[in-house]
VOPAGU-2260 file (C-alpha; in pm, 1 decimal, decimal comma):
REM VOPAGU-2260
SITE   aa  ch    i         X         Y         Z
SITE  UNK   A    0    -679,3    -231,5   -1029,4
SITE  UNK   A    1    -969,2    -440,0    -984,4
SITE  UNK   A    2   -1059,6    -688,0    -681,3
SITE  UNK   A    3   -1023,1    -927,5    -945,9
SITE  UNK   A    4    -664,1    -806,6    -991,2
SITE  UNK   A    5    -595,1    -824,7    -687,2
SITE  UNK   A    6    -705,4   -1153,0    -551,4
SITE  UNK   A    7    -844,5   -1353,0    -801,0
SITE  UNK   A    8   -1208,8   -1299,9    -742,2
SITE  UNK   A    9   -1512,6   -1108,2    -844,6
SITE  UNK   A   10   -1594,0    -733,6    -762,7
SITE  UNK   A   11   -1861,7    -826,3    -539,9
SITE  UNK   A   12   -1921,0    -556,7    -370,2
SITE  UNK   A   13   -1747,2    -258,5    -598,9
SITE  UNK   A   14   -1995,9     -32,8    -704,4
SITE  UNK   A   15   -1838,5     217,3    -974,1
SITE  UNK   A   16   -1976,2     597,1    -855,0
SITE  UNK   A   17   -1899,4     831,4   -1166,6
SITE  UNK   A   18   -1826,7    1170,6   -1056,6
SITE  UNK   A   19   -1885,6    1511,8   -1257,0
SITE  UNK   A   20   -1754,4    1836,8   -1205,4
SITE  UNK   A   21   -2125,4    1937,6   -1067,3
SITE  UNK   A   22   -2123,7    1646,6    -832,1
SITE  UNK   A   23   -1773,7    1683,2    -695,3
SITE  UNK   A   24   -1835,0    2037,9    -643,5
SITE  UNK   A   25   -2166,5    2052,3    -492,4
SITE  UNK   A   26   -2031,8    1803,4    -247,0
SITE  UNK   A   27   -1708,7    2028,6    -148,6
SITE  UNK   A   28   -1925,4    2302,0    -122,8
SITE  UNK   A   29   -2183,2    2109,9     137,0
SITE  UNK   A   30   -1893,1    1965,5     309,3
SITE  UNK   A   31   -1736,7    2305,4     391,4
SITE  UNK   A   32   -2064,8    2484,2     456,9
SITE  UNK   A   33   -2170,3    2243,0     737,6
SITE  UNK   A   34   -1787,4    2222,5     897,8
SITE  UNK   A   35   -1849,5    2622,3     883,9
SITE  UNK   A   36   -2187,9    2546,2    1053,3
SITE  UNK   A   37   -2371,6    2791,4     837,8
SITE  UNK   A   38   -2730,3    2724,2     688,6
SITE  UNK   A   39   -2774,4    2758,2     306,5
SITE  UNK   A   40   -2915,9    3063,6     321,8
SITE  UNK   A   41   -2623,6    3206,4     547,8
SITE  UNK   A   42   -2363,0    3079,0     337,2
SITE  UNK   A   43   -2543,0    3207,8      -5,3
SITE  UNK   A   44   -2541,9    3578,4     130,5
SITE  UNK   A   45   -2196,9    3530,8     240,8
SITE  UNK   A   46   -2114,0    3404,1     -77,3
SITE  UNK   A   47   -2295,7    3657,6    -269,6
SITE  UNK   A   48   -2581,3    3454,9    -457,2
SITE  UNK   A   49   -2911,0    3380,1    -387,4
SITE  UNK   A   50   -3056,5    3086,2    -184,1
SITE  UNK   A   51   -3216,8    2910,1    -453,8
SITE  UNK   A   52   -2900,7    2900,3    -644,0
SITE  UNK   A   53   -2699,4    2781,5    -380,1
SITE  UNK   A   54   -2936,6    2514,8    -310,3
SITE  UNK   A   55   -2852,6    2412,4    -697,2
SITE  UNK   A   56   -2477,9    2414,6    -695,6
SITE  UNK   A   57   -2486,0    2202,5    -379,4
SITE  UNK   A   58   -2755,9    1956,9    -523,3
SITE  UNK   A   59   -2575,5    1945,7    -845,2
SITE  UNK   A   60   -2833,7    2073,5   -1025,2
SITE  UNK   A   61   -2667,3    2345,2   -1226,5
SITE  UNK   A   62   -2326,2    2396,6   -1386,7
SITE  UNK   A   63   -2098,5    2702,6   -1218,7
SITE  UNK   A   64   -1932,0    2995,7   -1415,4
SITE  UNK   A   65   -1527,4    3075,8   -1310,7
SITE  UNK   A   66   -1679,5    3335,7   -1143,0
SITE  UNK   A   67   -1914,5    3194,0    -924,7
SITE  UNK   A   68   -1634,7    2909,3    -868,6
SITE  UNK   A   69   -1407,2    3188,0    -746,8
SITE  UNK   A   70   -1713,3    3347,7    -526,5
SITE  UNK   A   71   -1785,4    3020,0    -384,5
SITE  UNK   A   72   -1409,6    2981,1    -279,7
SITE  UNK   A   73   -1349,4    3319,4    -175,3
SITE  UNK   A   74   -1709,2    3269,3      82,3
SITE  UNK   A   75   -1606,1    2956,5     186,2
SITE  UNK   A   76   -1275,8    3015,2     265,7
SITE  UNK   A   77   -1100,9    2785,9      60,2
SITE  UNK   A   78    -893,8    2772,4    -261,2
SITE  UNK   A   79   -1047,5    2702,6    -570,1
SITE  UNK   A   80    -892,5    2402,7    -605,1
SITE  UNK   A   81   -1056,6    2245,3    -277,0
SITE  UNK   A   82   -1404,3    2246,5    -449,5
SITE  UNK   A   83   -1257,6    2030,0    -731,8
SITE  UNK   A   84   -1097,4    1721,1    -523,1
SITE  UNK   A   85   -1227,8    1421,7    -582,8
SITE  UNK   A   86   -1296,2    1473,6    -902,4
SITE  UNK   A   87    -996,0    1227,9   -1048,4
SITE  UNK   A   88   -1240,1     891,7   -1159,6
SITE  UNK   A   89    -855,2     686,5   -1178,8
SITE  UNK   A   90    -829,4     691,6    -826,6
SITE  UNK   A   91    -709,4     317,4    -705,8
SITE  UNK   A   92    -917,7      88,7    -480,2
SITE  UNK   A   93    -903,7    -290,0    -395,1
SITE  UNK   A   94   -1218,5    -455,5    -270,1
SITE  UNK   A   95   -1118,1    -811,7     -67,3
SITE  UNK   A   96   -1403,2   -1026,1      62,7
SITE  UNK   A   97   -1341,4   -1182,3     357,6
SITE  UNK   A   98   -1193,9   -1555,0     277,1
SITE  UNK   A   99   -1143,9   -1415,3     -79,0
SITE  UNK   A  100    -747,0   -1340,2     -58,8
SITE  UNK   A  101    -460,7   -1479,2    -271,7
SITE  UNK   A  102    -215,1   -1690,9    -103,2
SITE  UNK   A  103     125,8   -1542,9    -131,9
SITE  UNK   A  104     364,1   -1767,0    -203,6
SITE  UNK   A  105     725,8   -1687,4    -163,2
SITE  UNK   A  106     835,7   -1435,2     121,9
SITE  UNK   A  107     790,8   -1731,4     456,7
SITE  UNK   A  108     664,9   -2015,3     279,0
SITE  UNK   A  109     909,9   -2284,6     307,4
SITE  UNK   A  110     930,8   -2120,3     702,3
SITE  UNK   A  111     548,5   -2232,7     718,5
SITE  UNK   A  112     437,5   -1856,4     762,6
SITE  UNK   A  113      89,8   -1824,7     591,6
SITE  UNK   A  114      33,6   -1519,1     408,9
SITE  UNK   A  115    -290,4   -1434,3     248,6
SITE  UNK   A  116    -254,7   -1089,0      33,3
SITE  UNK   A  117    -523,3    -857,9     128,3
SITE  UNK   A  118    -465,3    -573,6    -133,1
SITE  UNK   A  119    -193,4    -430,5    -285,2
SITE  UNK   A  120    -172,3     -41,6    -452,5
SITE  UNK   A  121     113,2      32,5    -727,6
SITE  UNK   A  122     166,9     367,4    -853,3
SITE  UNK   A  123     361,5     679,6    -916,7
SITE  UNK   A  124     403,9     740,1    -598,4
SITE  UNK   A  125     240,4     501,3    -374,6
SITE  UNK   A  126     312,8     140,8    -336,8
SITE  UNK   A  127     159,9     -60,2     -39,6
SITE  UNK   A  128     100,7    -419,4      58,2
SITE  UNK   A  129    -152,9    -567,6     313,5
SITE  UNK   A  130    -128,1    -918,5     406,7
SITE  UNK   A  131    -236,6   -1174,7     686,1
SITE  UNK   A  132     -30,2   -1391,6     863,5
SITE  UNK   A  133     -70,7   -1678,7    1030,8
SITE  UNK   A  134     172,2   -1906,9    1250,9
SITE  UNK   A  135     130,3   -2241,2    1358,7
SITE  UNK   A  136     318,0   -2533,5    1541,5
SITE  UNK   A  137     456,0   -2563,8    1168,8
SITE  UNK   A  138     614,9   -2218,8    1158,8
SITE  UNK   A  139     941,1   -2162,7    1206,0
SITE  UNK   A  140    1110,2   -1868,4    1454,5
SITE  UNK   A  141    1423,0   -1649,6    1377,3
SITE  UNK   A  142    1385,7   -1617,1    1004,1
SITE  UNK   A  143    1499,2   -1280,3     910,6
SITE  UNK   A  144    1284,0   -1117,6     657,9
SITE  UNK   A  145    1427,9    -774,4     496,0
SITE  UNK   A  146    1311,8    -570,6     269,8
SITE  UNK   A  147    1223,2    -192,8     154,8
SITE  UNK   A  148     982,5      51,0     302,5
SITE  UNK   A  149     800,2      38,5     638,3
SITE  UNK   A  150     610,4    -260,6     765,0
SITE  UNK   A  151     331,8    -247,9    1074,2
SITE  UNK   A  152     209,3    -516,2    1223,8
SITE  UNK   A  153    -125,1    -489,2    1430,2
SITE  UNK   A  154    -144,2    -880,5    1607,1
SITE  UNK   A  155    -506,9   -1021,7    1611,7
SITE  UNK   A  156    -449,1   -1364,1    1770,4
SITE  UNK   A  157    -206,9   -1510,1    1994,4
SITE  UNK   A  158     137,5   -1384,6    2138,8
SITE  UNK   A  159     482,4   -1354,2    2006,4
SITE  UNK   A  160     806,7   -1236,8    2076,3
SITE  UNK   A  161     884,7   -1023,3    1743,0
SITE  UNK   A  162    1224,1    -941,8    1669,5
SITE  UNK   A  163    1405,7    -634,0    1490,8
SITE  UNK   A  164    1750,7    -523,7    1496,2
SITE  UNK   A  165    1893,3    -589,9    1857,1
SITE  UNK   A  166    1522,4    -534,8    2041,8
SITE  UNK   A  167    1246,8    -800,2    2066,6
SITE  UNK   A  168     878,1    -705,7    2136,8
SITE  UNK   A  169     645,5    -909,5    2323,1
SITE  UNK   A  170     315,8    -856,1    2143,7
SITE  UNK   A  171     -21,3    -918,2    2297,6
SITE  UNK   A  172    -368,6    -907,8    2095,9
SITE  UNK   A  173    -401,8    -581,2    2018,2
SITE  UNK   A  174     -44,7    -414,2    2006,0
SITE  UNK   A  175      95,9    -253,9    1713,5
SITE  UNK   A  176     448,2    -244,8    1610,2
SITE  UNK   A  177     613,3      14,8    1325,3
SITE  UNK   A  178    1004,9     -54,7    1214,4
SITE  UNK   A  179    1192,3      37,4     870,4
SITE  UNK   A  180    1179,1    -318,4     695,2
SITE  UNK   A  181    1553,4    -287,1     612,6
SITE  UNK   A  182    1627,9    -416,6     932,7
SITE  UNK   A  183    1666,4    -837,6     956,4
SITE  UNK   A  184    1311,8    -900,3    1129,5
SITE  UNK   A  185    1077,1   -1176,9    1227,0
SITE  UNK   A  186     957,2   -1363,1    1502,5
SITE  UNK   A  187    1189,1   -1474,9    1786,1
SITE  UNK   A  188     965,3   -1693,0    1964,1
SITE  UNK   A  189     610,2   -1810,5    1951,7
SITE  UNK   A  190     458,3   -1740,9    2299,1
SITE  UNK   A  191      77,2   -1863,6    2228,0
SITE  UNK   A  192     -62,1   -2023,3    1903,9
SITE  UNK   A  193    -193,3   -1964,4    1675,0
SITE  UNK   A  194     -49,4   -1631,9    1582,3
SITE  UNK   A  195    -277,4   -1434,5    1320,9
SITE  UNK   A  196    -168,6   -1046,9    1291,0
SITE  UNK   A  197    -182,3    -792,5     991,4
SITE  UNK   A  198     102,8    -711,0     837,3
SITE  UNK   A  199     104,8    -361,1     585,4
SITE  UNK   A  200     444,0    -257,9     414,4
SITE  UNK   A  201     460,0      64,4     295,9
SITE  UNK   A  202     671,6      82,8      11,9
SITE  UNK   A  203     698,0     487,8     -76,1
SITE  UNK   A  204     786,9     650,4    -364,6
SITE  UNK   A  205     929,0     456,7    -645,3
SITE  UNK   A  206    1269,2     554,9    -774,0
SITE  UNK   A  207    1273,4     737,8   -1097,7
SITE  UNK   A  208    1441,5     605,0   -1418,3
């Protein structure tokens, strides 16, 4: 998915960083020499190869056998897979500039709840949905939103009394709240306007057909 996707916009901003095997590895390999806190030459005779060529593998400068692959595991500590992450190029990203998002229009509108859709992330296994809210003298209280996954709201502006299930929160600027969106939820009063908070529902794993 693009930024443009996602809100409408340009990918200002979104630079695209093709990574080869050589790349992703040499960049494994740096990463887990330093948390090791070795020097190149250190790690090379631990690893079994000379300086110079360890120098190459972690500037991408050469391409690695299986075997050194294995060697460069087996010194490092690490499986053989570690030094390949990061190499998947389909990874998902979304890019919003600020004042860029796409009004959502739908879930709190006729309620007067604002939402402006930061990102959202669809896949296999991952689904997820950043928005943010705002409330005004407009907004309504006590509508109860449901719906699947797990929603947390960080508030940025403001103070409400949020409620879910039986319990009501008074949030501040600056407190977080986590609850399983199955739950009837929403605010319950609307302490200090206006209200601005992020709101993220985590959606899971889809269901399989």
């Amino acid at each position: 998915m693009t930024t443009a996707d996602a809100t409408g916009g340009d990918d200002t901003g979104a630079h695209a960083k093709p990574q080869g095997l050589e790349q992703v590895i040499g960049r494994q390999v740096r990463a887990y020499r330093q948390a090791a806190g070795l020097s190149v030459a250190e790690m090379a005779q631990v690893v079994g190869i000379s300086k110079a060529m360890f120098s190459k593998i972690e500037n991408a400068q050469t391409s690695c056998s299986l075997t050194t692959i294995g060697r460069l595991a087996a010194g490092l500590g690490v499986p053989v897979s570690a030094l390949f992450r990061g190499l998947d190029a389909d990874l998902e990203a979304v890019f919003t500039p600020a004042g860029h998002g796409a009004r959502i229009v739908g879930r709190g509108t006729r309620v007067h709840h604002e939402y402006t859709l930061l990102g959202a992330l669809r896949g296999a296994h991952k689904r997820m949905e950043a928005s943010f809210v705002t409330l005004t003298e407009a907004s309504e209280v006590f509508p109860l939103f449901q719906h699947a996954g797990t929603e947390f709201i960080y508030l940025l502006e403001g103070i409400i009394v949020y409620g879910h299930g039986n319990n009501s929160f008074t949030m501040r600027v600056g407190d977080a709240l986590q609850f399983d969106g199955e739950a009837p939820h929403g605010p319950e009063e609307l302490v200090e306007l206006p209200i601005k908070f992020l709101s993220i529902i985590a959606y899971g794993e889809l269901p399989e057909h």
